[in-house]
Each structure stands twice: as C-alpha cells, then as structure tokens.
C-alpha positions in Angstrom: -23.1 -74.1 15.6 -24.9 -75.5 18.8 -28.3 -76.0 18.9 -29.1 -73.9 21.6 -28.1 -71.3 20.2 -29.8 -71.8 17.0 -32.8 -71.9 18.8 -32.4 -68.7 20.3 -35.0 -65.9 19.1 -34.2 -62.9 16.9 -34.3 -59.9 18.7 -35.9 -56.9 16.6 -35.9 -53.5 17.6 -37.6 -50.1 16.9 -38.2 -46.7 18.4 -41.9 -47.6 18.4 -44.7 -49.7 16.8 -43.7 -49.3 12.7 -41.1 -51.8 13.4 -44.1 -54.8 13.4 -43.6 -54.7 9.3 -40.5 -56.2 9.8 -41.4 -58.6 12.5 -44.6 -59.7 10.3 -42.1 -60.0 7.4 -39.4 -62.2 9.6 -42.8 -64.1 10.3 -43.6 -64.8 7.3 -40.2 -65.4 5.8 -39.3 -67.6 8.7 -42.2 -69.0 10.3 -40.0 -71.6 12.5 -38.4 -69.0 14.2 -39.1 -67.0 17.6 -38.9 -63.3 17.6 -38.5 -60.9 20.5 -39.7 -57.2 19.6 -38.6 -54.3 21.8 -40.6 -51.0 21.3 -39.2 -47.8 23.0 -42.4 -46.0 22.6 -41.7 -43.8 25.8 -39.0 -42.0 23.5 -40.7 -42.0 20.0 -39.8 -40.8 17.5 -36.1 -41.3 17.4 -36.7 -39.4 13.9 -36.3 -35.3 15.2 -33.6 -36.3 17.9 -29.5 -36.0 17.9 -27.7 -38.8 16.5 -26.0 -38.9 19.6 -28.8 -38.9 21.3 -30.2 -41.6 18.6 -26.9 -43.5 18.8 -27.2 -44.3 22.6 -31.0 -45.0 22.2 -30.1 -47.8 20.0 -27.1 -48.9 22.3 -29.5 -49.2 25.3 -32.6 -51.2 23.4 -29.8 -53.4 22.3 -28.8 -54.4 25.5 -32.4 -54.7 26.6 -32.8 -57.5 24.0 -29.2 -59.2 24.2 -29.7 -59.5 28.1 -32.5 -61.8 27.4 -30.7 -64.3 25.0 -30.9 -63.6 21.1 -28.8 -65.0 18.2 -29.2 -62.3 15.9 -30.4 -58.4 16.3 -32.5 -56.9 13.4 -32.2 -53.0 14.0 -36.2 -52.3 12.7 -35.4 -48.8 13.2 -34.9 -46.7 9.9 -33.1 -43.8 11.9 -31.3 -46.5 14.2 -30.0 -48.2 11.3 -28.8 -45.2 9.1 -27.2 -43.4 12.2 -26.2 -46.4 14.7 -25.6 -49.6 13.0 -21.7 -49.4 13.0 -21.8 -48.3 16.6 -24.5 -51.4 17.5 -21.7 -54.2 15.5 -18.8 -52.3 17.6 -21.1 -52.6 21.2 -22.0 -56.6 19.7 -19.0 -58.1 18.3 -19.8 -61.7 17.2 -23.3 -60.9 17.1 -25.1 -60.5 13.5 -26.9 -57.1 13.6 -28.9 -56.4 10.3 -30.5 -52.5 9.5 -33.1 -51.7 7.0 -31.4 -50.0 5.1 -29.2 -51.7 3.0 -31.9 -54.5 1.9 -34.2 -51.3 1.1 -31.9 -49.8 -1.0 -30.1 -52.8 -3.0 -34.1 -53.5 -3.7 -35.1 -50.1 -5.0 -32.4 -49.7 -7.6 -33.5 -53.4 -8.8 -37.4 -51.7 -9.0 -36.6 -48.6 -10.5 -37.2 -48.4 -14.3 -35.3 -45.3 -14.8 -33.4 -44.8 -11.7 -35.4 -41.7 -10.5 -35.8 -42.9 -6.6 -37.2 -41.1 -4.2 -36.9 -41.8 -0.6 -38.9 -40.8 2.0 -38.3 -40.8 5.8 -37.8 -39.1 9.1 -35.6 -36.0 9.4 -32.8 -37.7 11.1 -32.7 -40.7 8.6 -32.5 -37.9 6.1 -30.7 -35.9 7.1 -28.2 -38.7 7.7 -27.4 -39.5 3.8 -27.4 -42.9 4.5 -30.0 -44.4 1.5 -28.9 -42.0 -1.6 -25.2 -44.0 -0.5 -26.9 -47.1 -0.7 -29.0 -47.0 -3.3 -25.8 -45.5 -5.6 -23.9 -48.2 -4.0 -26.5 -51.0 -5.4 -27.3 -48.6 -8.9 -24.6 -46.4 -10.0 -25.7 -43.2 -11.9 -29.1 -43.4 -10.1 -31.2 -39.7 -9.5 -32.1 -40.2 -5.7 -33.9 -37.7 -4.2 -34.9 -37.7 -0.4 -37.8 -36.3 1.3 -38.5 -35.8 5.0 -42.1 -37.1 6.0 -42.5 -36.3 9.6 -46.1 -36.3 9.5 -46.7 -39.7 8.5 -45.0 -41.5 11.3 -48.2 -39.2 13.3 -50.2 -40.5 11.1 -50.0 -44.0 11.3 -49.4 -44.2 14.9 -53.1 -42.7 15.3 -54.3 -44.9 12.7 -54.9 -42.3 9.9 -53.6 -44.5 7.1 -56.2 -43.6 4.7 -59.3 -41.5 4.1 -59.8 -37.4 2.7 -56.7 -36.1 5.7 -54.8 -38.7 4.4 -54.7 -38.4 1.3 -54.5 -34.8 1.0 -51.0 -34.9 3.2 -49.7 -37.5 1.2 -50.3 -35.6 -1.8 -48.6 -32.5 0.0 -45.6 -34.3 0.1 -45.4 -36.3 -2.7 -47.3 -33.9 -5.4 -43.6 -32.1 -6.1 -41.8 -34.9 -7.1 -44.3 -37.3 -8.8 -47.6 -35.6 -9.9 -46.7 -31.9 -10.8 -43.0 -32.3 -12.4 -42.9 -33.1 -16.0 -43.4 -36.8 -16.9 -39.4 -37.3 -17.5 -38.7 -35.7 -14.2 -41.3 -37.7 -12.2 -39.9 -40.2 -9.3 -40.6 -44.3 -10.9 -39.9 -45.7 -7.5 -41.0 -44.4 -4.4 -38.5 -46.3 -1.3 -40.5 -46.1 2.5 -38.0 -45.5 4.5 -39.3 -45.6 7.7 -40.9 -49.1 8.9 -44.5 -46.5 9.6 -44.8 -46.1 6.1 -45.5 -49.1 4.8 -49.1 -49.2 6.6 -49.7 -46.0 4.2 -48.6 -48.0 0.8 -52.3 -48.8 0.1 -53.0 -44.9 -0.5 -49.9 -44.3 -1.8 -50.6 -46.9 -4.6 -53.7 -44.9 -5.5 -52.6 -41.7 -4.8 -49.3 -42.3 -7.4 -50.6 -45.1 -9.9 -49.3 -48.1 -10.8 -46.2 -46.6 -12.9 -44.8 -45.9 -9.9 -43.2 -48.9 -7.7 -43.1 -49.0 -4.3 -40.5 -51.0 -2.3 -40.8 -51.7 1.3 -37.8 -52.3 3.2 -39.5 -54.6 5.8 -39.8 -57.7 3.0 -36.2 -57.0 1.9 -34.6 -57.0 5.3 -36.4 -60.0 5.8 -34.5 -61.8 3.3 -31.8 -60.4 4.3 -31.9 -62.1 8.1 -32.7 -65.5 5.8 -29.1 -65.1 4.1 -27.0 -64.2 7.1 -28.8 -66.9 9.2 -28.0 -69.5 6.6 -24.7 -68.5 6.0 -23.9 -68.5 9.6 -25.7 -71.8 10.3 -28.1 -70.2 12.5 -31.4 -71.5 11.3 -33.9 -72.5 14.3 -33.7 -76.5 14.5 -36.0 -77.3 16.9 -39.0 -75.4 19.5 -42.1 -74.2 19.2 -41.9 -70.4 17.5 -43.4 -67.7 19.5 -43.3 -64.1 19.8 -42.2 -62.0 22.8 -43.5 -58.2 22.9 -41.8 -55.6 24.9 -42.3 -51.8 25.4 -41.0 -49.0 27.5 -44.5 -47.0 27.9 -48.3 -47.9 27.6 -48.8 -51.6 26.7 -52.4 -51.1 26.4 -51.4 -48.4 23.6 -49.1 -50.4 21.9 -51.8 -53.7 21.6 -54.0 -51.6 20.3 -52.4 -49.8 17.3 -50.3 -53.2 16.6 -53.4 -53.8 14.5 -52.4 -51.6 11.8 -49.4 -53.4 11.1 -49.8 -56.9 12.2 -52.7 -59.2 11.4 -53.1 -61.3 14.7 -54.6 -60.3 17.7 -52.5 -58.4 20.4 -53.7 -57.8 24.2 -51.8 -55.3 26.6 -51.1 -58.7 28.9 -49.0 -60.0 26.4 -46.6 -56.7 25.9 -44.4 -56.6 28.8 -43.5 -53.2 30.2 -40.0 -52.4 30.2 -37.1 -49.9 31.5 -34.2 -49.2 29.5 -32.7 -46.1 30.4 
C-alpha cells in the first residue's frame, strides 16, 4: 500500500457530539493516527427520522469527509450504522467503512453471563432490528431485548449525565427489565447503543450494580478499525497525528459539550463550520 495513503486520516462520522467516544477510543487504540470528525449537529438526532431520510444523511456526511482525503470511514453513528452501512460500502467501493454495531454486539454476547442482553438505543436504531441480529449472530440462543431511550441522547447533549433527574429517568427506563423483574428474568448485560450513552455509564453502574455488565460499543469498534487497518496494510507510517473537527451548526456549542466525552480541551476556533446538504 503507498505511504501516502497510509498516512491519510480516518474519517469518523456522527449525527452529532456522542460520536467523540469513538474518536477518543480510535485515540487511544491508535495514537499514531490522525482522525477527522464530522458532526451534523444542524440535523440531530438522526434517531426519530426516516431511514430514508437517515440513509441520505449518512450518504452526504460521507462525502463531506471522503472529499477531504481519508483512508478508512468509521460510521460513529449507531442509527447510521444499523440503517445505512450497506448503502455507505455501495456509495464507497474500495473504501473500508466500519459501524458500531457489529463490534458492539460480537462484544456483548462475550459479556453476558446468561445471555439476557438488553440493548438500548434511539427509535430508529431500534426499530431497525439491527443489534438483536448481531448479537444472535455472535451468541446463538441469546434473550435480547431492545429498549428505545430517546431521552438520554437530551440528556447528555445538555450535560445531565448524573445527579437526582438523572437518575430517576434512567431508572424509568431501565427499572422494568433489570430492577423490578424477578432475579432469573433480570437483563446481565446492558449494550449502549447509541455513542451518547456511554457518557451516562457512570450512573448506570450505580444505578444497576456490578452484576450487571456494561459494554460500550465505542472501545469495541475501536478494535475493530485496528484489525481491518492491519489486515489491509493501512497502519499510519509516518506524520505527526492530529485531529480535525468539523460541524454543520454552532461550533461554539459543539466545543463546549465535547467535554463530556473527550478529556482534552476543545475551542470553537478549532471546529470548522461546515455545509453538507
């Protein structure tokens, strides 16, 4: 493979801000690489729309990114990626494009004890089917039950990922399937299927105990990149990484709740204002 294009950047992708868990976790999984992250925050969430309309969202931030030169495209988008992810490899041929979802999965039914998942996500992703298929594909036999969450992508977007409101909307949600149910019913592995979620996995830990594990998709996909970077001989060989931030709306917005997902500073003169449509 040449060098140049090894030393392109990964290009990552996500309606909004929740997709930073997976940059950070591309960052930390592959720190000699250079990322470019493309949040379409003027049309979050991509959760409550069509999947046509979801479908040619994820076709246009594509392009956004693939205009400016990447070797691979990680789609950080939990909707994008159960509804779009064909669609993106058919738009891309040559080009590795890696979702969330399948890493997400394949790691739940390895954390499960019992094989009672649950999954919890936007409406769309939902309502798509996509992770009870993958997580049977990875664990035959497995009980997977899904859960819409729409409130916590609010949530975390505003910063709410803990105190009394919370808490008391995460137990809305989750009381039914892992606190009230009888303890042989009860969900052992809770999958965040959304890449807002995992900013709420500190209260989530408290709120369900340590019996129940948590798997975040954002540290699986990760790995996944590694893998299909290796195998394809795409590993960065030379450069200085660095990290490129675009976003169709508000830049000053996005800098500032960055914070809740990544741990180095962010300014709005370093998150370049895009249009994509």
């Amino acid at each position: 493979m040449p060098a140049k294009r090894r030393d392109l950047p990964i290009g990552v992708f996500d309606s909004g801000i929740g997709g930073l868990t997976v940059l950070k976790a591309l960052r930390e999984r592959l720190p000699g690489e250079s990322l470019i992250y493309l949040g379409d925050t003027a049309r979050l969430p991509y959760g409550t729309k069509s999947a046509a309309a979801i479908s040619h969202y994820a076709v246009q931030a594509a392009h956004a990114l693939v205009s400016t030169g990447i070797k691979a495209l990680v789609v950080a988008d939990n909707t994008s990626s159960a509804l779009a992810l064909e669609t993106l490899r058919t738009e891309f041929p040559g080009l590795p494009v890696i979702g969330v979802v399948e890493p997400g999965a394949t790691a739940a039914g390895h954390a499960s004890a019992n094989g009672r998942i649950v999954v919890i996500a936007t409406e769309s992703t939902v309502q798509a089917g996509s992770y009870p298929r993958a997580v049977l594909n990875s664990r035959p036999g497995a009980q997977v039950r899904s859960l819409a969450c729409p409130l916590f992508v609010s949530m975390t977007e505003e910063g709410m990922v803990d105190g009394p409101i919370a808490e008391q909307i995460a137990r809305h949600y989750l009381a039914p399937l892992f606190l009230d149910p009888e303890p042989a019913l009860r969900g052992d592995c809770l999958l965040l299927g959304c890449t807002h979620f995992p900013a709420l996995a500190p209260l989530l830990h408290d709120l369900l105990g340590p019996e129940v594990a948590i798997v975040d998709s954002a540290t699986t996909t990760a790995s996944a990149v590694e893998d299909v970077l290796t195998h394809r001989r795409l590993a960065a060989t030379h450069g200085t990484p660095h990290i490129r931030y675009m976003s169709t709306d508000a830049p000053d917005r996005f800098a500032r709740i960055a914070a809740i997902f990544v741990p180095w500073p962010l300014t709005a003169e370093q998150v370049e204002l895009v249009d994509i449509g």
